[in-house]
N, C-alpha and C positions, 0 to 999 in steps of 0.2 A: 340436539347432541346429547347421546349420555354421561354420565360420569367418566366413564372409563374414557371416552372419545378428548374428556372438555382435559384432562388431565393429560393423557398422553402430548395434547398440542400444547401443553404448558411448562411442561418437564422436557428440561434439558440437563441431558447427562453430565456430571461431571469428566474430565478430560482425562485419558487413562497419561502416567506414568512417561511415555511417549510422546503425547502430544504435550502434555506442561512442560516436559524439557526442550521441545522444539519450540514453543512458544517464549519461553524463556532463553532461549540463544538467540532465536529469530530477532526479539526486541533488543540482545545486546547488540548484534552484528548493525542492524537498522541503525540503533542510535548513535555508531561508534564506541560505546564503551569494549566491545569486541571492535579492533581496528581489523583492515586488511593484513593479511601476512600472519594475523596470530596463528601460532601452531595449539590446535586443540588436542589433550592429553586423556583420554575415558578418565582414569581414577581420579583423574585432578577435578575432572567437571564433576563428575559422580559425589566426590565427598565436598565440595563446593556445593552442590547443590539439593545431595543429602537423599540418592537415589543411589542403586546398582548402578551396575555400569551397563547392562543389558537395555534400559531406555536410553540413557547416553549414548550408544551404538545406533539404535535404531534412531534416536533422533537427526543423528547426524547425517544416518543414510539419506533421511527425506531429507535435510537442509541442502545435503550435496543433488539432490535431485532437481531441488527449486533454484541452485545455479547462486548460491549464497555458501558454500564450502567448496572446497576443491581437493581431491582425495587423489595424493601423487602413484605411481607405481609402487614406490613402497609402501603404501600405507599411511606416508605424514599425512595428516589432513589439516589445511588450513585455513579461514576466512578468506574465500576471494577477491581478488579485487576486482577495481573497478578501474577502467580505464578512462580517458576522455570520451574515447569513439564510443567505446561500449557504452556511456551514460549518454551520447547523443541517440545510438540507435534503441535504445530502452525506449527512451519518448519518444521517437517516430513508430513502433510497434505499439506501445502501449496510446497513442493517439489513433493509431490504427484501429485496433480491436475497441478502444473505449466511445470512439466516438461514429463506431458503428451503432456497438450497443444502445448506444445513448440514443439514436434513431430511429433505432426498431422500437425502442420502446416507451418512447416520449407520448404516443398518443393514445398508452392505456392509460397516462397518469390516471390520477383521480385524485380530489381533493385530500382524499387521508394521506396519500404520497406525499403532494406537496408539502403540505405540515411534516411529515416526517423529513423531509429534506432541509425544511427549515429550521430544526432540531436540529439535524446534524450540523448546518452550518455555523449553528448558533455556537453548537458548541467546540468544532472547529475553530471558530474564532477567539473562544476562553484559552479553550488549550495552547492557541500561541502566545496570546498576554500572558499564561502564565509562562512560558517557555517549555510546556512538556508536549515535545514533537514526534511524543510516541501515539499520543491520546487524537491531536493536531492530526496523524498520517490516518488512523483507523475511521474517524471522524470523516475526515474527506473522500474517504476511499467508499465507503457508505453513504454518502452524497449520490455518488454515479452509480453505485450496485442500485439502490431502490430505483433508478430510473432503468439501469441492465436487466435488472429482475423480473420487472414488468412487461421486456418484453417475452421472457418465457424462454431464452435461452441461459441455461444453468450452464451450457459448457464451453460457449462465449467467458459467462463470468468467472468459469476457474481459472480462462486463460488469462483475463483481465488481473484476478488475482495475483496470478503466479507474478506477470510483468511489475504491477505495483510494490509488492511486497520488495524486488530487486531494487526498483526505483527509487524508494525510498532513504536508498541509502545516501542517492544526491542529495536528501536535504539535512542532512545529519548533521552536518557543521553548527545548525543554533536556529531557535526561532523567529531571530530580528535577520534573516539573510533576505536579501533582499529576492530570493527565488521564490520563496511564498506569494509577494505581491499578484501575481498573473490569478493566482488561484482564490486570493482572499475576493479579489475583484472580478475575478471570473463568476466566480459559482455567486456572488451575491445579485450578478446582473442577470445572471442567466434565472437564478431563483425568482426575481423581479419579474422576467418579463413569461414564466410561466403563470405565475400568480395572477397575471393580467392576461394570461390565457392568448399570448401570442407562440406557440410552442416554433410554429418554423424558427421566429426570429431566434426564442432560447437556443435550439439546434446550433443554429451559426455562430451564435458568442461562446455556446461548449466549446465546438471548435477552434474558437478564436484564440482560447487558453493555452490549447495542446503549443499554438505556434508564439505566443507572448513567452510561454514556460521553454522551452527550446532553445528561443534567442535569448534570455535570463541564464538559462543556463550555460549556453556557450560563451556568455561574457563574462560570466564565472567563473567559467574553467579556465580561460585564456589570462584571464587576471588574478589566477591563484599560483604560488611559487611550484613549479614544471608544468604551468600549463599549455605550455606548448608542444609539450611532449604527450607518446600516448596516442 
C-alpha cells in the first residue's frame, strides 16, 4: 500500500458543524437530560452550544428524521416521546433486523472480530460501573455491528443503527436498572461460546437477549408511575 493509500484509511475526518450538533443533542435526548416534551428553540441551542443557527436547523432536520424530534405544523419542534407500545415495538423490530444481521454474519467472524467484541464488551461493562450509559449504549451497539459488518450488509446496519440510537432512550433512567442485566449476560455468554467456536449455539443466546430484554423491559414499564398507560 502507498503512503497516500496507508493515510487515507487512517484519517478520519473531523465532523462538520451539523453533525457535532446532532451528536450533541442526540446524546442529550438518549440520556434524558433533553426529556420528552422539551420545546427546542434555534437561538437558544445555537448560543448554548456556541454555533449559527444554520447547523442547529439542519441538525434538528436529521434528528426529526431518526424519529427522536417531532416537528408540529407550526414549526414547534419538540423531543419526542416515547410511549409504552412504541418502546415494546422498538425491540421487536430492532430484534428483528439485529438478530438477522447477527446471522448473516456470524460465520465470517475471524479471530480479530472476536477480540474486538471483546473490547467492546469489556468496555461496555466499565462504562456501567461507572454509570456513564452514553459510553455503556455506543459500546454495546458495536458489539452486534462488528458481527452486522461482517456480513457485508452496510444497509441492514443503518437500519439497525437508526432503531438503536431510538431504543436507547429505554435505558436512560441509570446504569444500575435492572434492564441492562439481559445484555451484560447476554453478550458475555454469547461472546463465550463463540470464542469456543460454537457460533450456532452464540446465534441462539443473541437471540435469547432480544426476548429476556423485552420481558425486563415490559416489567419496567408496568412498574413505573403510568405504566399502564400508553
Amino acid at each position: 500500500m502507498d503512503q497516500a493509500g496507508g493515510a487515507s484509511a487512517s484519517f478520519e475526518a473531523p465532523p462538520t458543524r451539523r453533525e457535532a450538533v446532532a451528536q450533541r443533542l442526540r446524546s442529550e435526548i438518549v440520556s434524558g437530560a433533553l426529556p420528552s416534551g422539551s420545546v427546542l428553540k434555534d437561538a437558544e441551542l445555537a448560543a448554548r452550544l456556541g454555533v449559527s443557527i444554520t447547523p442547529v436547523r439542519e441538525a434538528i432536520t436529521q434528528l426529526a428524521a431518526e424519529g427522536l424530534i417531532d416537528i408540529s405544523p407550526n414549526r414547534t419542534r419538540k423531543v419526542a416521546g416515547l410511549s409504552q407500545k412504541q418502546a415494546l415495538e422498538l425491540v421487536d423490530v430492532m430484534r428483528l433486523l439485529a438478530c438477522e444481521g447477527f446471522e448473516r454474519g456470524v460465520e465470517n467472524l475471524t479471530d480479530e472480530h472476536i477480540a474486538s467484541m471483546r473490547k467492546r464488551y469489556t468496555e461496555y461493562v466499565d462504562a456501567l460501573g461507572r454509570g456513564d450509559i452514553t459510553t455503556a449504549g455506543a459500546a454495546g451497539a458495536d458489539f452486534s455491528t462488528i458481527v452486522i459488518m461482517a456480513g457485508g450488509n452496510r444497509e441492514l446496519q443503518s437500519l439497525v443503527d437508526l432503531v438503536v440510537t431510538r431504543s436507547l432512550r429505554i435505558q436512560a433512567m441509570g446504569a444500575d436498572s435492572p434492564i441492562w442485566i439481559p445484555w451484560v449476560n447476554g453478550y458475555r455468554e454469547t461472546l463465550e461460546l463463540l470464542e469456543a467456536g460454537e457460533r450456532h449455539r452464540a446465534v441462539a443466546r443473541y437471540r435469547q437477549i432480544y426476548a429476556d430484554y423485552r420481558t425486563a423491559v415490559e416489567e419496567w414499564l408496568w412498574s413505573s408511575p403510568g405504566g399502564r398507560d400508553g
